[in-house]
C-alpha positions as CSV (number, residue, x, y, z in Angstrom):
1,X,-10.6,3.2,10.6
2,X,-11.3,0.7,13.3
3,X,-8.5,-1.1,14.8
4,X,-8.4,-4.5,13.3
5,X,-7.7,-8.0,14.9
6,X,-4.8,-9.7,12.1
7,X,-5.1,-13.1,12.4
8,X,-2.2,-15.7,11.6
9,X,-1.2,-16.0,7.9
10,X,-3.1,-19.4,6.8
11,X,-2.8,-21.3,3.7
12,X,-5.3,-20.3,1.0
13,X,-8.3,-22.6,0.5
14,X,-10.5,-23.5,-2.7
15,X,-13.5,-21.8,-1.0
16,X,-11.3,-18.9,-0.8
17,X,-11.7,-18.3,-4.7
18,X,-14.5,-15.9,-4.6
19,X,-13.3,-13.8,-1.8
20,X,-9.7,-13.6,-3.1
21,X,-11.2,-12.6,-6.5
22,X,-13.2,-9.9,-5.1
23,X,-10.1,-8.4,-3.3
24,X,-7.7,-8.8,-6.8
25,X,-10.2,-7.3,-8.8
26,X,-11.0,-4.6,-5.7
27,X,-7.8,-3.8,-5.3
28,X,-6.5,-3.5,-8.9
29,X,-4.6,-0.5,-9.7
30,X,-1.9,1.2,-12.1
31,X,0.2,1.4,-9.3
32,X,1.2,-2.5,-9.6
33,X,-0.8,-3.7,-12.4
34,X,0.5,-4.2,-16.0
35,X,-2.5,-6.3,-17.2
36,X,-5.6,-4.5,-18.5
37,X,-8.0,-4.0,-15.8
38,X,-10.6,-6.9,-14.9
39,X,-13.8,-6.9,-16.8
40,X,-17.4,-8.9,-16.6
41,X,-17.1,-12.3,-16.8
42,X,-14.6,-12.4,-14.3
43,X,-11.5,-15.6,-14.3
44,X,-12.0,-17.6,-11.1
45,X,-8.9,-16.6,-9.1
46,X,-7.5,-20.1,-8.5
47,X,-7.3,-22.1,-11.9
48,X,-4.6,-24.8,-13.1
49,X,-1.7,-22.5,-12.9
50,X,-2.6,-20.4,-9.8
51,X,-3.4,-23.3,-7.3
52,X,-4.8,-22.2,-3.6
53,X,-1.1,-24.1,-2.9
54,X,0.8,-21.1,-3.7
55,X,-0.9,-18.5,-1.9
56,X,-1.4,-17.4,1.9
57,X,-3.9,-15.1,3.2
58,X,-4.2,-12.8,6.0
59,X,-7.7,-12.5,7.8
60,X,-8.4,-9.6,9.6
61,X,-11.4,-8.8,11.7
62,X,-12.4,-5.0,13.7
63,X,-10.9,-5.0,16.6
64,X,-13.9,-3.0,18.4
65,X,-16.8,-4.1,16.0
66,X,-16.8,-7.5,16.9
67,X,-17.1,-8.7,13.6
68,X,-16.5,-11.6,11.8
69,X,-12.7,-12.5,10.3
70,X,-12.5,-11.7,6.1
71,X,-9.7,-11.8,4.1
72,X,-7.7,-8.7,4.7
73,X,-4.8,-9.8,1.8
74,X,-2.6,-12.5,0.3
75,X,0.4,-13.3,-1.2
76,X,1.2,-15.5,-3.8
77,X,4.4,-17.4,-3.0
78,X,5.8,-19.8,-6.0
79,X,8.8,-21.3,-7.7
80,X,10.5,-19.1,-9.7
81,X,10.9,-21.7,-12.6
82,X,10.6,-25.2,-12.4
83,X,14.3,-26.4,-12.7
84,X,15.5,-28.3,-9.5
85,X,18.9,-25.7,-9.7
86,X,16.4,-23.3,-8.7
87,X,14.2,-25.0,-6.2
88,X,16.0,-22.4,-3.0
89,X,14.1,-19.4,-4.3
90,X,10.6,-18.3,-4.0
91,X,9.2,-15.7,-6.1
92,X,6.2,-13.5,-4.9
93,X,4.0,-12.8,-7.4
94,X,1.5,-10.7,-6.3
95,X,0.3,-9.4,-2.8
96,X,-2.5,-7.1,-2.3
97,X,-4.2,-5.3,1.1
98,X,-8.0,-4.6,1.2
99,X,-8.4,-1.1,1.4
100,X,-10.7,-1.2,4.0
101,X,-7.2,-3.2,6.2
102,X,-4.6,-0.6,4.7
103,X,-1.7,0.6,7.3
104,X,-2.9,-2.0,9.8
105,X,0.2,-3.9,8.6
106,X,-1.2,-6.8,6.7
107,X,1.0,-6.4,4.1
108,X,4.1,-6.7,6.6
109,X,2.0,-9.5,8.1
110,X,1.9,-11.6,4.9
111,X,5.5,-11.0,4.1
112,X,6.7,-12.3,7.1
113,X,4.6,-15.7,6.9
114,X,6.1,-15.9,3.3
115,X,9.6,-15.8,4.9
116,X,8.5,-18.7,7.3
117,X,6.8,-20.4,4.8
118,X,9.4,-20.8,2.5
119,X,12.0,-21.4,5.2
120,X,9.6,-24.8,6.1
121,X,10.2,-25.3,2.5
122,X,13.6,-25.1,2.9
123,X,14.1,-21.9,0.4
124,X,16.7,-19.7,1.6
125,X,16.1,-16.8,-0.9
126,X,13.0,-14.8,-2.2
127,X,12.9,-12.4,-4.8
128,X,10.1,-10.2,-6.7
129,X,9.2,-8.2,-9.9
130,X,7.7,-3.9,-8.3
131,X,7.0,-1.3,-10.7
132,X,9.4,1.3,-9.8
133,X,6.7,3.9,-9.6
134,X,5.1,2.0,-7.0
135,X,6.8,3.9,-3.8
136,X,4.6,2.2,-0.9
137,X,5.2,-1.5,-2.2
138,X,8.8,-0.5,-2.6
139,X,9.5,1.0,0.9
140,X,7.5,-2.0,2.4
141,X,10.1,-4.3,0.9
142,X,13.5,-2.6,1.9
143,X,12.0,-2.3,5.3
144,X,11.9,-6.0,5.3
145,X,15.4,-6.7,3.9
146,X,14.9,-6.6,0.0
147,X,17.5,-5.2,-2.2
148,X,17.1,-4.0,-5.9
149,X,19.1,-6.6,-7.7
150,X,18.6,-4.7,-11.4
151,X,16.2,-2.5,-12.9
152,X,14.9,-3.1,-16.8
153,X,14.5,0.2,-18.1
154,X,11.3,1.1,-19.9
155,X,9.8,-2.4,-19.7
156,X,6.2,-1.4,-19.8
157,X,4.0,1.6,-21.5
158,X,1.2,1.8,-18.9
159,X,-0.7,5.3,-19.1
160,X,1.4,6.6,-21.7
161,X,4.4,6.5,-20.5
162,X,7.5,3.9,-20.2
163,X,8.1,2.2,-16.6
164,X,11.2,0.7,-15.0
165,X,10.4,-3.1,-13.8
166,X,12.8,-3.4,-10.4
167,X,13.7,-6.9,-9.5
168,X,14.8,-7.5,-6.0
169,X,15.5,-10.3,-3.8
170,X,16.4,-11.0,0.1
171,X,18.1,-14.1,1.7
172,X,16.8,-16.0,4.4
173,X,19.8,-17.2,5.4
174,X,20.2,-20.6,5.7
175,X,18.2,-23.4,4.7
């Protein structure tokens, strides 16, 4: 793999949609995914509930090639629920790394600018939902502070057998 050029994590944009949707659907796996895999016609990636608002991308671009910037990965960064008791957290709810950018760290990349953006927002707590099969995702995360907070046993048959859903969270400290 060439050495890639990681740009600074950006705000996703509404011309974004088609290159975000490539990677989701590119990237899908039953490593992290408990919906049925993506089939012809494809969803637009932003719609009324998934605004570009809520998500940050990574663009990446060889380091040696010359090439131009793509995205390289995103995160999706939103309110857990929309009660005001609640408005400190962030919950990320989906991150994926092109496989073409894998082990560059993108995916440390894009949790960082989560941390920051959420901080601006003046969240001082972010949690997540990994399938506890899903090592890689779950090493990335207790390398950048996450704990598991609780574990539901069994919550999904995916490829015939039962898998544990592991919640964990991180503080930010303060607001």
């Amino acid at each position: 793999m060439d050495a890639l050029t990681l740009r600074p994590v950006r705000p996703a944009v509404s011309a974004d949609d088609a290159e975000l949707a490539e990677l989701d659907r590119s990237t899908w796996s039953t490593l992290h995914a408990v919906l049925p895999k993506p089939a012809p016609p494809y969803e637009p990636f932003f719609d009324e509930g998934h605004p570009p608002e809520g998500i940050l991308v990574a663009e990446a671009a060889p380091g040696t090639a010359g090439g131009a910037p793509r995205i390289a990965g995103y995160i999706r960064l939103v309110p857990p629920t929309p009660l005001a008791s609640n408005a400190h957290v962030r919950q990320i709810r989906g991150l994926a790394v092109a496989t073409w950018a894998r082990g560059a760290g993108v995916g440390r990349t894009l949790l960082r600018g989560a941390f920051a953006e959420a901080r601006s927002q003046g969240v001082n707590r972010i949690t997540l939902r990994v399938l506890a099969h899903n090592d890689p995702a779950r090493a990335l995360y207790v390398s950048e502070g996450f704990a598991v907070e609780g574990v539901l046993p069994g919550e999904f048959f995916l490829n015939g057998r039962y898998v544990d859903d592991v919640l964990m969270g991180r503080s930010l400290g303060p607001a």
